[in-house]
C-alpha positions as CSV (number, residue, x, y, z in Angstrom):
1,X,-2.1,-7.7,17.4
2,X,-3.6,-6.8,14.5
3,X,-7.7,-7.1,14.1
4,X,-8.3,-8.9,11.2
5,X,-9.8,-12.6,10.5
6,X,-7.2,-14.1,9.0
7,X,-3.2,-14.6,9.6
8,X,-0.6,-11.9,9.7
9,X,3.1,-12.8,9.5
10,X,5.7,-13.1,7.2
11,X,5.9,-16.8,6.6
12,X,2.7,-16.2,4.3
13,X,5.1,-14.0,1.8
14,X,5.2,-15.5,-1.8
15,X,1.7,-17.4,-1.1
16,X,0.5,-17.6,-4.5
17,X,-3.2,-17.4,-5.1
18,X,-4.2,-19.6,-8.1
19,X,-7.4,-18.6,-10.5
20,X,-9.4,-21.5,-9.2
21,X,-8.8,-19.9,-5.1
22,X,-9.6,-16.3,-6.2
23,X,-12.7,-14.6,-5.1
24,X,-11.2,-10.6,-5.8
25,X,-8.7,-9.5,-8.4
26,X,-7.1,-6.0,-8.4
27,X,-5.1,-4.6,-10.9
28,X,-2.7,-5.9,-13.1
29,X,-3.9,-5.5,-16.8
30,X,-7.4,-5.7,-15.7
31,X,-8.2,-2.6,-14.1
32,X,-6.7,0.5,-13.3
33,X,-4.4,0.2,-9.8
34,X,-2.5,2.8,-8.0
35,X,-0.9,3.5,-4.4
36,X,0.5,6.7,-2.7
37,X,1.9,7.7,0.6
38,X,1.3,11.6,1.0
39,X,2.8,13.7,4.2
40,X,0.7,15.8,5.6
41,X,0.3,17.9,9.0
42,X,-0.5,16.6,11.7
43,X,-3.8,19.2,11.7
44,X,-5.3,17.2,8.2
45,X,-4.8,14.0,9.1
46,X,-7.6,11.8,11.6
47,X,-5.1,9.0,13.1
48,X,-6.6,5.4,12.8
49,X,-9.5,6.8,10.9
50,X,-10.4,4.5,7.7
51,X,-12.0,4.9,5.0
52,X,-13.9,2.6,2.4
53,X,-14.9,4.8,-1.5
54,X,-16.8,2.5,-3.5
55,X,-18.0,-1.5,-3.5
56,X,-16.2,-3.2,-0.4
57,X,-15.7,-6.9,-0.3
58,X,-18.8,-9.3,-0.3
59,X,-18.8,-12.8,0.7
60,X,-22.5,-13.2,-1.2
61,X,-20.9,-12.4,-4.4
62,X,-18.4,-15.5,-4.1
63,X,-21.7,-17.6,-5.7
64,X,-20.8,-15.3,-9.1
65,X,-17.0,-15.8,-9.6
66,X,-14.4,-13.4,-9.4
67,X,-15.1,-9.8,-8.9
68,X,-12.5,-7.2,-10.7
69,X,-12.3,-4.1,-9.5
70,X,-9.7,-1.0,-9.5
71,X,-8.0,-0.2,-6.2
72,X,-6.1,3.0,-5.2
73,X,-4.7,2.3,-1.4
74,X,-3.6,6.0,-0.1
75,X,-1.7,6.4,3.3
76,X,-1.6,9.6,4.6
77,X,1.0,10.2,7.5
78,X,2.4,13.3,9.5
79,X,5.0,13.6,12.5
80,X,6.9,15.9,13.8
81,X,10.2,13.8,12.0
82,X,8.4,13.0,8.8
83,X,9.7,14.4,5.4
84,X,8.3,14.3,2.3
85,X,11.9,12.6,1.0
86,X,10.5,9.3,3.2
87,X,7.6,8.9,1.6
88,X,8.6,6.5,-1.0
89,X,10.6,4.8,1.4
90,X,7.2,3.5,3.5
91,X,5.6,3.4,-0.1
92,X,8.4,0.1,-1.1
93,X,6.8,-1.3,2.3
94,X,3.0,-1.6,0.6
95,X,4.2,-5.1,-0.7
96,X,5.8,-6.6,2.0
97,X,2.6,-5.7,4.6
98,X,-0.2,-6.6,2.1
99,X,1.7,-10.5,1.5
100,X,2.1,-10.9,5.3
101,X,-2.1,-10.9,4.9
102,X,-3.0,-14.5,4.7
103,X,-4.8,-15.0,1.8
104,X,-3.8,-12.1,-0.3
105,X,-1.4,-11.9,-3.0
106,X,0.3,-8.1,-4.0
107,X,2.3,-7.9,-7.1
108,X,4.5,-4.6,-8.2
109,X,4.2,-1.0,-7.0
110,X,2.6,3.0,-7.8
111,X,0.4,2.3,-10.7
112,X,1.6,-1.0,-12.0
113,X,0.5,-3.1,-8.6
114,X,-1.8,-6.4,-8.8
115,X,-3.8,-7.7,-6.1
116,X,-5.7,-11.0,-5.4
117,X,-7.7,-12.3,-2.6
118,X,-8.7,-15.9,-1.8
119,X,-12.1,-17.4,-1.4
120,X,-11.0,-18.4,1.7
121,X,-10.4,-14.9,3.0
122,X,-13.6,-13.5,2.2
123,X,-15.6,-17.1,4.0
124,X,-13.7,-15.7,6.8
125,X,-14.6,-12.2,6.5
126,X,-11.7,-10.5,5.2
127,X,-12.7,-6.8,4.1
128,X,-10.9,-3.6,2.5
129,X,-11.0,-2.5,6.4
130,X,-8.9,-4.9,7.3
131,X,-5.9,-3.9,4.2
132,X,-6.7,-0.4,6.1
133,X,-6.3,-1.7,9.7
134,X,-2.7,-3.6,8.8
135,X,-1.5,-0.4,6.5
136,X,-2.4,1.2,10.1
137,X,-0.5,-1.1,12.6
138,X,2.4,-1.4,10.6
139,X,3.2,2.0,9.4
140,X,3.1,3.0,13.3
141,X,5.1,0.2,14.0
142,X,7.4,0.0,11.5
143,X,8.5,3.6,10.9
144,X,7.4,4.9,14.6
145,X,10.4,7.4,15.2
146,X,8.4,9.5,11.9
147,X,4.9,8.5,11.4
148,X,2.6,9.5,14.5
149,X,-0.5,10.0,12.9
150,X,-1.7,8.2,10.0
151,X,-5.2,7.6,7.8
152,X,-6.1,5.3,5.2
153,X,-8.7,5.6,1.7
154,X,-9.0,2.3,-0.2
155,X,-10.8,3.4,-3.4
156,X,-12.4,0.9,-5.6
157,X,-14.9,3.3,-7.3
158,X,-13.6,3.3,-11.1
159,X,-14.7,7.3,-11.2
160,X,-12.6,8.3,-8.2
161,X,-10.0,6.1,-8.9
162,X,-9.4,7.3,-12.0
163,X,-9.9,11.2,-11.3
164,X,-7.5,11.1,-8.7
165,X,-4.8,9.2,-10.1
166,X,-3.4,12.0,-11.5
167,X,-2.1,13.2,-8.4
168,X,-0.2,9.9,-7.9
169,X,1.2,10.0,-11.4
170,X,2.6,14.1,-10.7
171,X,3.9,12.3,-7.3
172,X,5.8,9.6,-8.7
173,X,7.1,11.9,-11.5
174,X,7.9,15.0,-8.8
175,X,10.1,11.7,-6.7
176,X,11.8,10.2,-10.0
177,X,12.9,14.0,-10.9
178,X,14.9,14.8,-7.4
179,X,16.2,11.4,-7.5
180,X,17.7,12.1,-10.6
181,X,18.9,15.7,-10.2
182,X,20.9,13.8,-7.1
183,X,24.6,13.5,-7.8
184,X,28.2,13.0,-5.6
185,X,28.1,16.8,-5.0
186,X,24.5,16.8,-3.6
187,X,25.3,14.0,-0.8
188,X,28.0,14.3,2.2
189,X,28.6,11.1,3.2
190,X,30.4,8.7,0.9
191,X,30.1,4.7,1.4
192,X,33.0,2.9,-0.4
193,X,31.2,-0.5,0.8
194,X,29.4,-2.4,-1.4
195,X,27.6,-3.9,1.4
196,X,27.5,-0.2,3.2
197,X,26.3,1.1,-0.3
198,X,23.5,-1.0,-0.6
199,X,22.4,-0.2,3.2
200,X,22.3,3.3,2.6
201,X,19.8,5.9,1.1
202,X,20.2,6.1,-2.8
């Protein structure tokens, strides 16, 4: 079980979180957003540890509306099965983990992501930790045979955010190159399934 103060599961998918609900807003056109999954060793990388850069959630500042602020989540993993080809692949899973939060609504992907959070969340006390804490649990559970260490950094400080998002953007640009360089003569196994085809690893 996950330790957070609100509901985790998949039947809270889609929940849309209306102006009028919101206490937090991420993203979207109104501040800069990003997220990244980078391999590392297993020597860099503190499993479980989690960390906060910049103004965490704060149930006192429901009184003054809704707080914008950018967010860059970053997931560092290592294993001894993990390739650098996989992380995309747990990157797509960002959006399925952060709607399973109750409460929280994730829109999009990389630097074009959008994130609100209820009033009711942060009465309960839902904090960035807790985004940390479910990236955690899932990508150990979820992806377990390659990922077994893993860290988290939710920045919201505009500065860091900001100086480091270069290093996402030279990531997603590095990925979007090898996929394209990949043709039939690159790749041995063949699926002539459309079903099959749609299965299997682009």
């Amino acid at each position: 079980e996950i330790p957070i103060p609100v509901g985790f599961a998949a039947a809270f998918e889609g929940e849309r979180i209306r102006k009028a609900e919101m206490a937090y807003e991420f993203g979207g056109n109104k501040s800069p957003p990003w997220e990244l999954v980078i391999a590392k060793s297993m020597a860099e990388i503190e499993d479980h540890k989690i960390e906060i850069i910049g103004e965490n959630i704060d149930p006192a500042k429901l009184a003054d509306g809704i707080t914008r602020l950018p967010l860059a989540i970053v997931v560092n993993v290592a294993g001894k099965a993990m390739q650098e080809d996989f992380e995309p692949v747990l990157e797509r899973r960002f959006h399925y983990f952060m709607n399973y939060i109750e409460g929280l609504m994730h829109v999009g992907q990389r630097d074009m992501s959008w994130v609100r959070i209820s009033k009711d969340a942060v009465e309960k006390g839902f904090t960035l930790e807790h985004i940390g804490e479910v990236m955690y649990a899932m990508m150990k559970d979820e992806f377990e045979a390659v990922v077994d260490k893993c860290e988290v950094t939710i920045i919201t400080d505009e500065t860091v955010v900001n100086e480091r998002k270069a290093e996402a953007l030279a990531k997603y640009e590095s990925r979007d190159d090898r996929l394209a360089s990949l043709v039939d003569e690159s790749v041995e196994d063949f699926y002539s399934c459309n079903m099959c085809q749609s299965f299997a690893p682009a």
